[in-house]
C-alpha positions as CSV (number, residue, x, y, z in Angstrom):
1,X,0.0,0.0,0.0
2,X,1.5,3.2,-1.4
3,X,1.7,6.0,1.6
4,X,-1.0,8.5,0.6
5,X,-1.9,12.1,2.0
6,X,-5.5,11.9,4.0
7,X,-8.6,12.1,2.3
8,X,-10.1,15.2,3.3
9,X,-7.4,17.6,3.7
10,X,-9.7,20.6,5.3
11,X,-8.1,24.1,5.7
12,X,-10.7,26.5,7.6
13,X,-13.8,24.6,8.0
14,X,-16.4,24.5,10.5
15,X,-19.1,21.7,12.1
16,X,-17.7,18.7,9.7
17,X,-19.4,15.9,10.4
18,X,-17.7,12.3,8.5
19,X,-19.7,9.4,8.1
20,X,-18.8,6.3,7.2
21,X,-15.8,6.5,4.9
22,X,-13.2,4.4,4.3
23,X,-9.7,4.8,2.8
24,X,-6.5,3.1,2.1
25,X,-4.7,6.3,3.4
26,X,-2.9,6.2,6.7
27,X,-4.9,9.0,7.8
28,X,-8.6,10.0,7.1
29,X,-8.5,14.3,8.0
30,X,-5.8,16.2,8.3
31,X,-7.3,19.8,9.3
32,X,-6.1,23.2,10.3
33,X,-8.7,25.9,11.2
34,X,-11.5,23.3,12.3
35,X,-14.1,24.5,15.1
36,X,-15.9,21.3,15.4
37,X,-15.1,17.9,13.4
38,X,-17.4,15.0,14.5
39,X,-17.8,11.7,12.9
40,X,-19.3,8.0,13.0
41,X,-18.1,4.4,11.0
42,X,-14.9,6.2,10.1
43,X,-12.4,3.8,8.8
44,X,-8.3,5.1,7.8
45,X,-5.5,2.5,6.6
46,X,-7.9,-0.4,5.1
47,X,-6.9,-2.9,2.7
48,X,-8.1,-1.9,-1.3
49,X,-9.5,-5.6,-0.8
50,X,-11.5,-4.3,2.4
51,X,-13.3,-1.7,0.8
52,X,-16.9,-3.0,-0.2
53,X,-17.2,-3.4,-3.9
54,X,-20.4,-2.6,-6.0
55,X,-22.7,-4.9,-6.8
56,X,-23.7,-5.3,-10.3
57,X,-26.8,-3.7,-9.6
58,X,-25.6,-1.0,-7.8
59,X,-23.7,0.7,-10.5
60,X,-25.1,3.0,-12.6
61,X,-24.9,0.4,-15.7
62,X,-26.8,-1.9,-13.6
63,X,-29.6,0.5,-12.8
64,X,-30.0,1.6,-16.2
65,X,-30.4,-1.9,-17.3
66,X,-32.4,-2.5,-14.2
67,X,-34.7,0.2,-15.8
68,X,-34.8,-1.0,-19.2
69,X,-35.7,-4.3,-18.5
70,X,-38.6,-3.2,-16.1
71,X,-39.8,-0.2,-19.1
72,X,-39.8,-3.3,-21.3
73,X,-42.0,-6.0,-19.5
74,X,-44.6,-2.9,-19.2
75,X,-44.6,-2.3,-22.3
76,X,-45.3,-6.2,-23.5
77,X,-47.7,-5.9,-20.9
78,X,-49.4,-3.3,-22.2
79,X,-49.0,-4.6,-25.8
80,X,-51.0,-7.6,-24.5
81,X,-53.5,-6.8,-22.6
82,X,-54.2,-3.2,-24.3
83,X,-54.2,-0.4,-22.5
């Protein structure tokens, strides 16, 4: 695992709130001016192989097929019992 900067680098920020992220990077925040950072189901320094991977269906390919496949049993529905 290549050493990476953190994945939110925040400068002056205020009320941040970080929930449920996950990175390879050692660290998750690096901040500077920050008056309140809170956060939940943080996760810094995971393997690539840790991070959850899409489903097929939750891509955006798979919900556009998703779609189409749904439009086009209405429409043969429609085509056979008139509408």
């Amino acid at each position: 695992m290549a050493n990476r900067g953190p994945m939110f680098d925040l400068e002056d920020c205020e009320d941040v709130n970080l929930v449920d992220n996950k990175t390879t990077s050692e660290s998750l925040v690096k901040a500077k001016g920050t008056k309140r950072l809170t956060g939940s189901g943080n996760e810094a320094g995971t393997n690539e192989t840790n991070v959850k991977a899409k489903l097929w269906h939750e891509s955006a390919f798979g919900k556009v097929l998703i779609g189409l496949i749904i439009g086009g049993i209405l429409l043969v529905a429609r085509l056979i019992f008139g509408g």
